[in-house]
Each structure stands twice: as structure tokens, then as C-alpha cells.
mmCIF file of the N, C-alpha and C atoms, coordinates in Angstrom:
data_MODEL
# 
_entry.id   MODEL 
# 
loop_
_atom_site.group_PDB 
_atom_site.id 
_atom_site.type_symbol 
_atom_site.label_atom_id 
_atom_site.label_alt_id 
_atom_site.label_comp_id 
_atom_site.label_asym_id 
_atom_site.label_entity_id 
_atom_site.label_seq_id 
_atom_site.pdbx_PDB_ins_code 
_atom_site.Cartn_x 
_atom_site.Cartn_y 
_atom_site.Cartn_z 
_atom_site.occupancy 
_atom_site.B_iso_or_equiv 
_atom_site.pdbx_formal_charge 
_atom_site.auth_seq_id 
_atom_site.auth_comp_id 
_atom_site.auth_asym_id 
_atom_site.auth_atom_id 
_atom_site.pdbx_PDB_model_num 
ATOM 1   N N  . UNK A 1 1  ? -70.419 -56.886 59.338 1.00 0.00 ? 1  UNK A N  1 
ATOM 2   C CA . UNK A 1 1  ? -71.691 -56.223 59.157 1.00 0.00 ? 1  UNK A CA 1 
ATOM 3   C C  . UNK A 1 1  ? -72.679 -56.666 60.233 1.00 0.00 ? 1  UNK A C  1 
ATOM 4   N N  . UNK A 1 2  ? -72.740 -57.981 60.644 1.00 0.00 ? 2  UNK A N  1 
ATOM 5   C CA . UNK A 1 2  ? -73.843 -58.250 61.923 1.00 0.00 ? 2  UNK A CA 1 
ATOM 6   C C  . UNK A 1 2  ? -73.569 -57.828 62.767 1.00 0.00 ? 2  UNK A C  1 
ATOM 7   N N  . UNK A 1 3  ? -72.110 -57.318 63.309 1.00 0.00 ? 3  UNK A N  1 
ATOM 8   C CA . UNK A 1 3  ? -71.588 -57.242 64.353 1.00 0.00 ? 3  UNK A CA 1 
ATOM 9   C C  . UNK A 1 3  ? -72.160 -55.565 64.619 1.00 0.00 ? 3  UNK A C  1 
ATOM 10  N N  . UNK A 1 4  ? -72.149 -55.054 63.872 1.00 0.00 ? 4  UNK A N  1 
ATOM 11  C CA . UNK A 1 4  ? -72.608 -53.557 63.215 1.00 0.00 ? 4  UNK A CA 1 
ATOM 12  C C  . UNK A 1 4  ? -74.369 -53.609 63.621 1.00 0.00 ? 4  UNK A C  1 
ATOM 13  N N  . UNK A 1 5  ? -75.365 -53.870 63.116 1.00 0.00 ? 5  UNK A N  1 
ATOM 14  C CA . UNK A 1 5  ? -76.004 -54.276 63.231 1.00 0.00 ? 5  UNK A CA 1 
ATOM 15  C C  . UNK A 1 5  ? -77.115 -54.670 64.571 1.00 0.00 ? 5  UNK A C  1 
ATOM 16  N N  . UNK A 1 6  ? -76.080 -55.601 65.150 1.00 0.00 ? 6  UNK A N  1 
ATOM 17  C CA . UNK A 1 6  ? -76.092 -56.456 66.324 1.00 0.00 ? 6  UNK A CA 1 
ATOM 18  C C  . UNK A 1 6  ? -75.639 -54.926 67.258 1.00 0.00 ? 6  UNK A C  1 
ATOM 19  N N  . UNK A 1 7  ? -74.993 -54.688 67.200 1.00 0.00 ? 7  UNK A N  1 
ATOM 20  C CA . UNK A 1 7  ? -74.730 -53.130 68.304 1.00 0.00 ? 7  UNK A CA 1 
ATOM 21  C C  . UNK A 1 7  ? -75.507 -51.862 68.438 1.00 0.00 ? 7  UNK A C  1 
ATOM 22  N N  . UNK A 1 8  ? -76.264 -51.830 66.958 1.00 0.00 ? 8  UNK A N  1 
ATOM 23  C CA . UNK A 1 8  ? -76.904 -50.478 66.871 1.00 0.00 ? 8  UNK A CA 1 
ATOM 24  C C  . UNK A 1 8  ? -78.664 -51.145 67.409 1.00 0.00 ? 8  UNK A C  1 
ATOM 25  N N  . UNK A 1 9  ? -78.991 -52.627 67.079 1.00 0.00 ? 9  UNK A N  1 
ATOM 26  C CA . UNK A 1 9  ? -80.033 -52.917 67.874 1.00 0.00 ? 9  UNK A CA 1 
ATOM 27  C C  . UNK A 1 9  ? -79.747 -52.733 69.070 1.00 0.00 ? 9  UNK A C  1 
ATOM 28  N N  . UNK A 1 10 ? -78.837 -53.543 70.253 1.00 0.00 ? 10 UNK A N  1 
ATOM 29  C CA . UNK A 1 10 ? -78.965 -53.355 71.698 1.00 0.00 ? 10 UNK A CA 1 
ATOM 30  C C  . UNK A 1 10 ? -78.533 -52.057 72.109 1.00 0.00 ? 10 UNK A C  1 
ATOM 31  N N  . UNK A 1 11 ? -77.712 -50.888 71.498 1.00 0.00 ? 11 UNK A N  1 
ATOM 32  C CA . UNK A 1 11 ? -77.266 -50.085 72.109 1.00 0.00 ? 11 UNK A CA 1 
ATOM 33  C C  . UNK A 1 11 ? -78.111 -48.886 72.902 1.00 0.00 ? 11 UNK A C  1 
ATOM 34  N N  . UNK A 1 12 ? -79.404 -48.498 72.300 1.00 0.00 ? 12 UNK A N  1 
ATOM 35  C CA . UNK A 1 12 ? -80.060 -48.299 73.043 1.00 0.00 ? 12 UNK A CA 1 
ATOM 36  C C  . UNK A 1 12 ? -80.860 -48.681 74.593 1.00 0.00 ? 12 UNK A C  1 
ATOM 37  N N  . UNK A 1 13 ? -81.526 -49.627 74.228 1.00 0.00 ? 13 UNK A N  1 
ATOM 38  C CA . UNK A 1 13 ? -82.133 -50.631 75.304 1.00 0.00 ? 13 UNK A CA 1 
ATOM 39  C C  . UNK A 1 13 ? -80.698 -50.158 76.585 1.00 0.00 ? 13 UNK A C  1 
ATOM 40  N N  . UNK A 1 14 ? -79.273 -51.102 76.194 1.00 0.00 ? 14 UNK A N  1 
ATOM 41  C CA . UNK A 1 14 ? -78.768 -51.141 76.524 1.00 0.00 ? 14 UNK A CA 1 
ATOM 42  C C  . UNK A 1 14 ? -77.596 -50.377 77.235 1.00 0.00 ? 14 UNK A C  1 
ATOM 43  N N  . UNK A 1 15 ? -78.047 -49.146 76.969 1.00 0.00 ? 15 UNK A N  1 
ATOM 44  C CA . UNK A 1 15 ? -77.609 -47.805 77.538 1.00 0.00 ? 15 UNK A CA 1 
ATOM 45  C C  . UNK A 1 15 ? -78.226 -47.196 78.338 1.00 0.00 ? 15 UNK A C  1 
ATOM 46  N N  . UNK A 1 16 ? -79.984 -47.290 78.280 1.00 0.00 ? 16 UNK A N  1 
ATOM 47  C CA . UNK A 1 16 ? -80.572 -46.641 78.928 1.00 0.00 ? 16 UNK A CA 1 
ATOM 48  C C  . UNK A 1 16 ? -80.815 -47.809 80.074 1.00 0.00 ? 16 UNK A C  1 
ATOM 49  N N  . UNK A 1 17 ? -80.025 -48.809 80.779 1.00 0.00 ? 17 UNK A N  1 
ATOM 50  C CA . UNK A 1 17 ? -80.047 -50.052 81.480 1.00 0.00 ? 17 UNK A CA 1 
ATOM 51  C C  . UNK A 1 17 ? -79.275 -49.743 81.923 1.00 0.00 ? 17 UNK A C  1 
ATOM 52  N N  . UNK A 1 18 ? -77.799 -49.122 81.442 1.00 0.00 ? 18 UNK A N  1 
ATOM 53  C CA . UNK A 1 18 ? -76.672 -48.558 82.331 1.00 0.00 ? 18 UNK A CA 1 
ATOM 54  C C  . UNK A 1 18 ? -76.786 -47.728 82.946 1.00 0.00 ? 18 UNK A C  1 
ATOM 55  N N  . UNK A 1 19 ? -77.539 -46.698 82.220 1.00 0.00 ? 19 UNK A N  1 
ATOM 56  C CA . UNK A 1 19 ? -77.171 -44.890 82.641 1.00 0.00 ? 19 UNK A CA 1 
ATOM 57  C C  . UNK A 1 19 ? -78.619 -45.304 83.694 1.00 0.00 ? 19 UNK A C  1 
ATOM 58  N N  . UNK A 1 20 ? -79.632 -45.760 84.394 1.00 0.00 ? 20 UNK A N  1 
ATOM 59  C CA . UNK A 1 20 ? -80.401 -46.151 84.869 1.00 0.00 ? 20 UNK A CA 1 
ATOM 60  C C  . UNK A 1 20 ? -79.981 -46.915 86.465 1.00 0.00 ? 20 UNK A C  1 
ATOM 61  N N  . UNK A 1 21 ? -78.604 -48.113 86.059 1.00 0.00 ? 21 UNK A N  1 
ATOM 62  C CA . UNK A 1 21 ? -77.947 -48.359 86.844 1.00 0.00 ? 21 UNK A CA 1 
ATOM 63  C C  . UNK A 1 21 ? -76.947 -47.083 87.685 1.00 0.00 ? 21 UNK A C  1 
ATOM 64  N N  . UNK A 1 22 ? -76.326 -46.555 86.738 1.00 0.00 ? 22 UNK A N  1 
ATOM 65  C CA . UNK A 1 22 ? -75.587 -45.248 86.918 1.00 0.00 ? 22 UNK A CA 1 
ATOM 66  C C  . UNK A 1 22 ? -75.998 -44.270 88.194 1.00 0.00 ? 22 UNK A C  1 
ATOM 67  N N  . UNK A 1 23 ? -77.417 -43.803 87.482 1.00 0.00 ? 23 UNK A N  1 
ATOM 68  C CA . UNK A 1 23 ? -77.959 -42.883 87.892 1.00 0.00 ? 23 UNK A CA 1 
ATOM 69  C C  . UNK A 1 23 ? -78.687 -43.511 89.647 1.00 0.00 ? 23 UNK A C  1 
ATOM 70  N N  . UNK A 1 24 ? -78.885 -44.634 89.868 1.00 0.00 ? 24 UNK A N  1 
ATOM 71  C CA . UNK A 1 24 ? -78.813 -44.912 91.174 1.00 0.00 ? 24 UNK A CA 1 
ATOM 72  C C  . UNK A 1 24 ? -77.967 -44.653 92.542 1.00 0.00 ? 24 UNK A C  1 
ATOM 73  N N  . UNK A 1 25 ? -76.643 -44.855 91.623 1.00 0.00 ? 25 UNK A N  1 
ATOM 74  C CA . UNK A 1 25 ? -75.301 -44.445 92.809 1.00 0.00 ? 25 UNK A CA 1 
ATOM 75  C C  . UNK A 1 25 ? -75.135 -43.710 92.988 1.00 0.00 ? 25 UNK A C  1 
ATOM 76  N N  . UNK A 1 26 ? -75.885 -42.590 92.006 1.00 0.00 ? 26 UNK A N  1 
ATOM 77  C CA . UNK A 1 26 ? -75.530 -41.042 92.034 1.00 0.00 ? 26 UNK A CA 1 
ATOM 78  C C  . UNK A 1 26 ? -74.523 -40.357 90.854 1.00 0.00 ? 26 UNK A C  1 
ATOM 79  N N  . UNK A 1 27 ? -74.951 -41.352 89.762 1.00 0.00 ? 27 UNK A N  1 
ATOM 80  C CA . UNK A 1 27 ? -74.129 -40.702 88.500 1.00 0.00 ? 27 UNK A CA 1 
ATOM 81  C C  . UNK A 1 27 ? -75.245 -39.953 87.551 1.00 0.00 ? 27 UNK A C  1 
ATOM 82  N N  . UNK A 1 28 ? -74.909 -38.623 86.986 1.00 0.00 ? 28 UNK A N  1 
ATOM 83  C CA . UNK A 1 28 ? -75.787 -38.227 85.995 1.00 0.00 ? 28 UNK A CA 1 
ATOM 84  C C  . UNK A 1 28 ? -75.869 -38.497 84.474 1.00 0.00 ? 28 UNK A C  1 
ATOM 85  N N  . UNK A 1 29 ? -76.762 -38.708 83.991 1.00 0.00 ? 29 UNK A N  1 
ATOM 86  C CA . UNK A 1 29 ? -76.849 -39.539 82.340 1.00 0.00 ? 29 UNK A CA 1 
ATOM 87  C C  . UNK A 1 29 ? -75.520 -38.427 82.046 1.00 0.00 ? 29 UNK A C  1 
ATOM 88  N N  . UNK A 1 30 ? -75.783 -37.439 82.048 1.00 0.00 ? 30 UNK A N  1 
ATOM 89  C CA . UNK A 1 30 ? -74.579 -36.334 81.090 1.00 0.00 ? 30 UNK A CA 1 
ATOM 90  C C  . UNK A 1 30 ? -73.064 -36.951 81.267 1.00 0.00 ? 30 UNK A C  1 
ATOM 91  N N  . UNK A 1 31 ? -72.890 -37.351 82.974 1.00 0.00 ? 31 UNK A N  1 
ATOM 92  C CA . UNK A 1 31 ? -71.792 -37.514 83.224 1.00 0.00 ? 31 UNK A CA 1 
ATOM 93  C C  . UNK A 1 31 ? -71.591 -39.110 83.299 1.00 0.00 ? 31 UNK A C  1 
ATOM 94  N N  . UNK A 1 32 ? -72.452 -39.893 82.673 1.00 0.00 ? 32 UNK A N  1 
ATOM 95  C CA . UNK A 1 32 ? -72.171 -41.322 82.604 1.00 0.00 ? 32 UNK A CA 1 
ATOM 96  C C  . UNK A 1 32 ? -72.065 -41.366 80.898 1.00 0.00 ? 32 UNK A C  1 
ATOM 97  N N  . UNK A 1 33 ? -72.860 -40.806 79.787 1.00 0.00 ? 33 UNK A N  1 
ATOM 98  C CA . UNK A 1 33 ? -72.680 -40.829 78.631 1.00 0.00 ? 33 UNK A CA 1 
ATOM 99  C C  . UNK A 1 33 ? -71.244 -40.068 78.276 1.00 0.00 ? 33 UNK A C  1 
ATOM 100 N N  . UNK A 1 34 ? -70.339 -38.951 78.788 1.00 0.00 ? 34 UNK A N  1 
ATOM 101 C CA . UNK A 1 34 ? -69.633 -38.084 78.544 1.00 0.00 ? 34 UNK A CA 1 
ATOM 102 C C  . UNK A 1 34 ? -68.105 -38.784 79.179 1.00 0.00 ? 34 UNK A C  1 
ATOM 103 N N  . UNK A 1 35 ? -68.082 -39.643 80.136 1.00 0.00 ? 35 UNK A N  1 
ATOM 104 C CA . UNK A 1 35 ? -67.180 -39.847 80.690 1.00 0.00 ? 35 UNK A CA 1 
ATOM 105 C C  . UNK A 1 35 ? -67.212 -39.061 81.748 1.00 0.00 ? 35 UNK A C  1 
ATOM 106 N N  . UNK A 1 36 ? -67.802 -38.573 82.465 1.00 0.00 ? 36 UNK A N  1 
ATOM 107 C CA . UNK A 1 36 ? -67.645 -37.259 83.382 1.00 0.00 ? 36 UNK A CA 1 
ATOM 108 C C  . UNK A 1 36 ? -67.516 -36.334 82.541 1.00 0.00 ? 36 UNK A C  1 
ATOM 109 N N  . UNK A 1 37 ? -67.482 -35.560 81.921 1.00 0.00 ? 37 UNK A N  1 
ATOM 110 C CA . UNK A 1 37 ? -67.470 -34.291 81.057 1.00 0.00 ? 37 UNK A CA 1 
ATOM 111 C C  . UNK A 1 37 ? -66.005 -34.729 80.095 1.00 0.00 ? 37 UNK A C  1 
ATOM 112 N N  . UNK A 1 38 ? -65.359 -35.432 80.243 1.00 0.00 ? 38 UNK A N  1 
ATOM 113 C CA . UNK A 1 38 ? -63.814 -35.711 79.316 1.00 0.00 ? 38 UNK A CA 1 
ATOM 114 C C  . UNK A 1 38 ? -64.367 -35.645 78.160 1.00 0.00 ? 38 UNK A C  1 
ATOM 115 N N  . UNK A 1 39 ? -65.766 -36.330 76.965 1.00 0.00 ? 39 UNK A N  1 
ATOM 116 C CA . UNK A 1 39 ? -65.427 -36.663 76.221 1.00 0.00 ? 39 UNK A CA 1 
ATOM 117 C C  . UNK A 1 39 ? -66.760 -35.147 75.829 1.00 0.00 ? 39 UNK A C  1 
ATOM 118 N N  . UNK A 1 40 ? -67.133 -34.486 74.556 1.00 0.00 ? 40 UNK A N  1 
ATOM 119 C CA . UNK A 1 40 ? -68.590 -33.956 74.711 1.00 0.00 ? 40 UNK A CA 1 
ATOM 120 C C  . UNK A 1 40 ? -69.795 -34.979 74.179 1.00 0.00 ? 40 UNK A C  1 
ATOM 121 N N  . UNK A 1 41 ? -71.032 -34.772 74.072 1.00 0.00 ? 41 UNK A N  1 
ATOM 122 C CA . UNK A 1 41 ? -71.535 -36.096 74.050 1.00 0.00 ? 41 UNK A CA 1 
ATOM 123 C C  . UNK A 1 41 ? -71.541 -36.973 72.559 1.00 0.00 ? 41 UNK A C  1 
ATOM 124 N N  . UNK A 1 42 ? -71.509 -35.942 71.673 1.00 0.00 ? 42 UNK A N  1 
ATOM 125 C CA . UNK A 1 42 ? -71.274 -37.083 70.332 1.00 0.00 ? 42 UNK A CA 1 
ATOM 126 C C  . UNK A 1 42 ? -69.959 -37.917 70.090 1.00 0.00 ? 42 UNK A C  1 
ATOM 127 N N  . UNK A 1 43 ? -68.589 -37.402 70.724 1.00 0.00 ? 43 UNK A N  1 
ATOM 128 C CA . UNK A 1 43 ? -67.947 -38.520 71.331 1.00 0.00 ? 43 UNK A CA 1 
ATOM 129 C C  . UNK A 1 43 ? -68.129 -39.649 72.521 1.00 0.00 ? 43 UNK A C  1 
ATOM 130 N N  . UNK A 1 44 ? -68.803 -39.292 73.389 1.00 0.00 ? 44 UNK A N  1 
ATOM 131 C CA . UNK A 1 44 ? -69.058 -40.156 74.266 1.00 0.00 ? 44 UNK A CA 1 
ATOM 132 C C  . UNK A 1 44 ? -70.221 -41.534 74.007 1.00 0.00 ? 44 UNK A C  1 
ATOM 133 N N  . UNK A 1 45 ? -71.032 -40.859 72.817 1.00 0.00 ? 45 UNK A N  1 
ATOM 134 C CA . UNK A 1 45 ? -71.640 -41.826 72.300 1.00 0.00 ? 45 UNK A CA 1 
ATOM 135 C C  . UNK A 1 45 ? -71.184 -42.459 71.736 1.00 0.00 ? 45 UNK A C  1 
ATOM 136 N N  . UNK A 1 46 ? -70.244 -41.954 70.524 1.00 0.00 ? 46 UNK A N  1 
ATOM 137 C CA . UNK A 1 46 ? -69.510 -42.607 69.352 1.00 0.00 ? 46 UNK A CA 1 
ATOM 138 C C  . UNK A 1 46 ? -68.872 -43.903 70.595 1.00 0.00 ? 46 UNK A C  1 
ATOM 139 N N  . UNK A 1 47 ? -68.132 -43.241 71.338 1.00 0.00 ? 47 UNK A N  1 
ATOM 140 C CA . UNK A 1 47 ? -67.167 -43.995 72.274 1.00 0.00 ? 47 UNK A CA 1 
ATOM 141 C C  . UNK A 1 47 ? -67.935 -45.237 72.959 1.00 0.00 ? 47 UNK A C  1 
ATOM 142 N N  . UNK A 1 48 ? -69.540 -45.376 73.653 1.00 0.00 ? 48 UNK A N  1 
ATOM 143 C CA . UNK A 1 48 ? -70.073 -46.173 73.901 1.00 0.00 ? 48 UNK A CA 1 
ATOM 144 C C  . UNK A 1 48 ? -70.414 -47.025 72.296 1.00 0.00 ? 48 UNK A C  1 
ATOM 145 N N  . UNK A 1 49 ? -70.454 -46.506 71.829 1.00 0.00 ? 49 UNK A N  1 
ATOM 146 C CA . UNK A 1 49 ? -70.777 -47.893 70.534 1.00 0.00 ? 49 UNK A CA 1 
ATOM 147 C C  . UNK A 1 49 ? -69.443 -48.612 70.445 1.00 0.00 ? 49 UNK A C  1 
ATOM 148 N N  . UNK A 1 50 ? -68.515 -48.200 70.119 1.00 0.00 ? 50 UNK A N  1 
ATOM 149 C CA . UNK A 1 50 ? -67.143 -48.566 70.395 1.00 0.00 ? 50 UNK A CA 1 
ATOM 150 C C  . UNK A 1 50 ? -66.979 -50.083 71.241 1.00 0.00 ? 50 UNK A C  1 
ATOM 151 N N  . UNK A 1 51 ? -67.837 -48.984 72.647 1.00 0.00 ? 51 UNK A N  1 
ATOM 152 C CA . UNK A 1 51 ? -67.148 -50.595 73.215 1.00 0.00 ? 51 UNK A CA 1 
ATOM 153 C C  . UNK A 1 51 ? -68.019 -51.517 73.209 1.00 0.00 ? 51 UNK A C  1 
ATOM 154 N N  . UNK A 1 52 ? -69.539 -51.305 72.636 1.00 0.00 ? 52 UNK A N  1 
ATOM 155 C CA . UNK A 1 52 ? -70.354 -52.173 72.605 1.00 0.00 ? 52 UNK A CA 1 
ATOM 156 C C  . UNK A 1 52 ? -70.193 -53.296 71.623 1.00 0.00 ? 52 UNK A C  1 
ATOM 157 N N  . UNK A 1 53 ? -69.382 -52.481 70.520 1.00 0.00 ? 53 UNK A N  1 
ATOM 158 C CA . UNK A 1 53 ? -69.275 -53.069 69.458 1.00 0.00 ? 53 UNK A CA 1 
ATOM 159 C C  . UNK A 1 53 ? -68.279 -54.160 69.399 1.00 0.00 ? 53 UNK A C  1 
ATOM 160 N N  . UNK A 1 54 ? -67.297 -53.824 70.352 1.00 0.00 ? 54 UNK A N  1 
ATOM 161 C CA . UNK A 1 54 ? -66.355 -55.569 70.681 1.00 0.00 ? 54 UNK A CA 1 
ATOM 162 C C  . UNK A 1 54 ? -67.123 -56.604 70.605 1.00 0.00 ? 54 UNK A C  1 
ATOM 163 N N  . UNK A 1 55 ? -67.903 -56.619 72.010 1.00 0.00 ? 55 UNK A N  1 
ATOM 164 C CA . UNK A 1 55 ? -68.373 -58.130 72.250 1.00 0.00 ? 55 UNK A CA 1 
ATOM 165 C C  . UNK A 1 55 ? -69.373 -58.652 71.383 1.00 0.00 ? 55 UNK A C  1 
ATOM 166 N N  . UNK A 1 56 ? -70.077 -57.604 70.514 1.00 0.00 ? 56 UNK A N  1 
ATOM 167 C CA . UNK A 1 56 ? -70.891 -58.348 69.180 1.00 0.00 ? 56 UNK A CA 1 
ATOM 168 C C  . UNK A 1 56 ? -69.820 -58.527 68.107 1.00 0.00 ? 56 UNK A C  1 
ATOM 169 N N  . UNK A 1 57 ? -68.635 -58.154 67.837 1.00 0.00 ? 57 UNK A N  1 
ATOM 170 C CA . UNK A 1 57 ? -67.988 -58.217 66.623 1.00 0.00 ? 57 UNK A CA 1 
ATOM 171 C C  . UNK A 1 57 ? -67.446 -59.899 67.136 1.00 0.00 ? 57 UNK A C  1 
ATOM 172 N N  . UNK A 1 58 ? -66.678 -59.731 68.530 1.00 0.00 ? 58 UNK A N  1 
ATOM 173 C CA . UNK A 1 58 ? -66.598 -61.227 68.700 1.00 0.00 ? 58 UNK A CA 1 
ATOM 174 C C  . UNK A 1 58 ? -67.749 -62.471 68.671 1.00 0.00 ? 58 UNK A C  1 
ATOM 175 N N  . UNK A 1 59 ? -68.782 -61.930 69.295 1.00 0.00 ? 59 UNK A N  1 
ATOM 176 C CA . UNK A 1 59 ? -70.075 -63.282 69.083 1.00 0.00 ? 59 UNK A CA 1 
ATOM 177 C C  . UNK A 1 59 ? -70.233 -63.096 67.744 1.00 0.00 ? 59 UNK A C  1 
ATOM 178 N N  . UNK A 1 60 ? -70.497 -62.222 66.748 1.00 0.00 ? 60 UNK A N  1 
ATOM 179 C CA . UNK A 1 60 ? -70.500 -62.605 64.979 1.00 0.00 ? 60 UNK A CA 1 
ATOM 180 C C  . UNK A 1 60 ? -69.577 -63.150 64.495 1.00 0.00 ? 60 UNK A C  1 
ATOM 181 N N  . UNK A 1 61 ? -68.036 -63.350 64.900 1.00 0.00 ? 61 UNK A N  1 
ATOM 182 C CA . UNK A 1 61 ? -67.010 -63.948 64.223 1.00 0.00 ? 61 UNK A CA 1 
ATOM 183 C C  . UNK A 1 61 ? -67.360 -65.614 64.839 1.00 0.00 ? 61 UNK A C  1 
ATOM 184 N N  . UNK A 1 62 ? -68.037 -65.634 66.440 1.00 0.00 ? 62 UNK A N  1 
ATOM 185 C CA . UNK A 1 62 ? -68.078 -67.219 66.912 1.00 0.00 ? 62 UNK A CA 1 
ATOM 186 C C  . UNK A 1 62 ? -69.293 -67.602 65.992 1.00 0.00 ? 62 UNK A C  1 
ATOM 187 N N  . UNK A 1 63 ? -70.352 -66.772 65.486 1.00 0.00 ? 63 UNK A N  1 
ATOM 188 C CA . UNK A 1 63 ? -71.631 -67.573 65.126 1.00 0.00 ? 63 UNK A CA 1 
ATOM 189 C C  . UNK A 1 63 ? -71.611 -67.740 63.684 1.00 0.00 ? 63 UNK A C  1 
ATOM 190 N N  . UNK A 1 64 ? -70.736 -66.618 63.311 1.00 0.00 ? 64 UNK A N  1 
ATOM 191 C CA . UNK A 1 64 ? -70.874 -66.662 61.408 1.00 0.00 ? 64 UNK A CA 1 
ATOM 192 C C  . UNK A 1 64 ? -69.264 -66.667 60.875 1.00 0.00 ? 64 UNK A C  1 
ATOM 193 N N  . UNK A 1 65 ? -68.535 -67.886 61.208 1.00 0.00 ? 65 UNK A N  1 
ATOM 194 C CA . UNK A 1 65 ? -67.038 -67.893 61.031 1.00 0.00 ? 65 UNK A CA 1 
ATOM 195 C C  . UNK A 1 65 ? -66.626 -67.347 59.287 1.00 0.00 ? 65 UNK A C  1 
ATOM 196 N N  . UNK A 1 66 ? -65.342 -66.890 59.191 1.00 0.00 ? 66 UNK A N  1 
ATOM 197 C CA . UNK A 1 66 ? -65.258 -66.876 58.072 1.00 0.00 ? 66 UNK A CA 1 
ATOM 198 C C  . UNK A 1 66 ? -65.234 -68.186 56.973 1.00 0.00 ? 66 UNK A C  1 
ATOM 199 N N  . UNK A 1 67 ? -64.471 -68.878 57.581 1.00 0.00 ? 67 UNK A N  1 
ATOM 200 C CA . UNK A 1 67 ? -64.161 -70.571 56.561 1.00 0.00 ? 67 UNK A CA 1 
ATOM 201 C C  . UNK A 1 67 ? -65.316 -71.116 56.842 1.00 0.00 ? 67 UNK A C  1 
ATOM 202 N N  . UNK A 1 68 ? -65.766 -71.572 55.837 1.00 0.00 ? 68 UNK A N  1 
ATOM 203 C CA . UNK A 1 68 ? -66.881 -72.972 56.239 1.00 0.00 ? 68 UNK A CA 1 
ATOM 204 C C  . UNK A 1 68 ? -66.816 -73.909 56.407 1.00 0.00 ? 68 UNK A C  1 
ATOM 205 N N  . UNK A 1 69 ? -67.391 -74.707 57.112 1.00 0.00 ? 69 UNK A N  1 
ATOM 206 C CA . UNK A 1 69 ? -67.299 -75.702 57.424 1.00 0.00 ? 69 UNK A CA 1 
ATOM 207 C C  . UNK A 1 69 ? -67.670 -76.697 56.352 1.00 0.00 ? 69 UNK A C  1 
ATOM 208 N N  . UNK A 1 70 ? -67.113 -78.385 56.611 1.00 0.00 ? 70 UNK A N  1 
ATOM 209 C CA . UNK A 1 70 ? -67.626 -79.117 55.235 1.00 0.00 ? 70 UNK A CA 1 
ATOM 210 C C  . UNK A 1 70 ? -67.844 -80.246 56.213 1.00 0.00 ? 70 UNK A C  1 
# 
């Protein structure tokens, strides 16, 4: 659930930091959110939470382990 959480706070901020980076080299938000046109955009979003959602699911399993400690 934090990990959940933890992704839907930065994913904004943190998208519009990419597609920003993106859009410098000469990529367009459509075609940096979409994959280039492969995905349409409510997959391509779904798909960016996806991968955002790894590296918070791993920092919530390092900060809030399941076993406790004694």
C-alpha cells in the first residue's frame, strides 16, 4: 500500500520532469507518454505508473519490512 501511494504522489511531478527532459532532444509529450504512438495514452500512462511503481514497491519493502524486528 505505501508503495502505491508513494508512486501516485511522485508520478506526476515526476513525469512532467521527464517529458520536459524529453521534450528538449526533440521528443513530443504524446510521443514520450505513448511510447511513440505503440501504446494509446491511457496505456501509456497505466504503463508509466508501472514502472514507477518498482522502485517505490522496493524502497517500501527496505523501509517497512515485513518481519519485525525484536
Amino acid at each position: 500500500m505505501l508503495a502505491a501511494i508513494v508512486t501516485t504522489m511522485l508520478f506526476v511531478p515526476a513525469a512532467v520532469l521527464l517529458a520536459g527532459l524529453f521534450f528538449l532532444v526533440g521528443v513530443s509529450w504524446h510521443a514520450f507518454a505513448t511510447f511513440n504512438g505503440v501504446l494509446n495514452a491511457y496505456q501509456g500512462v497505466a504503463t508509466w505508473w508501472i514502472i514507477a511503481f518498482l522502485p517505490a514497491l522496493a524502497y517500501s519493502v527496505y523501509v517497512m519490512p515485513w518481519a519485525h524486528r525484536h
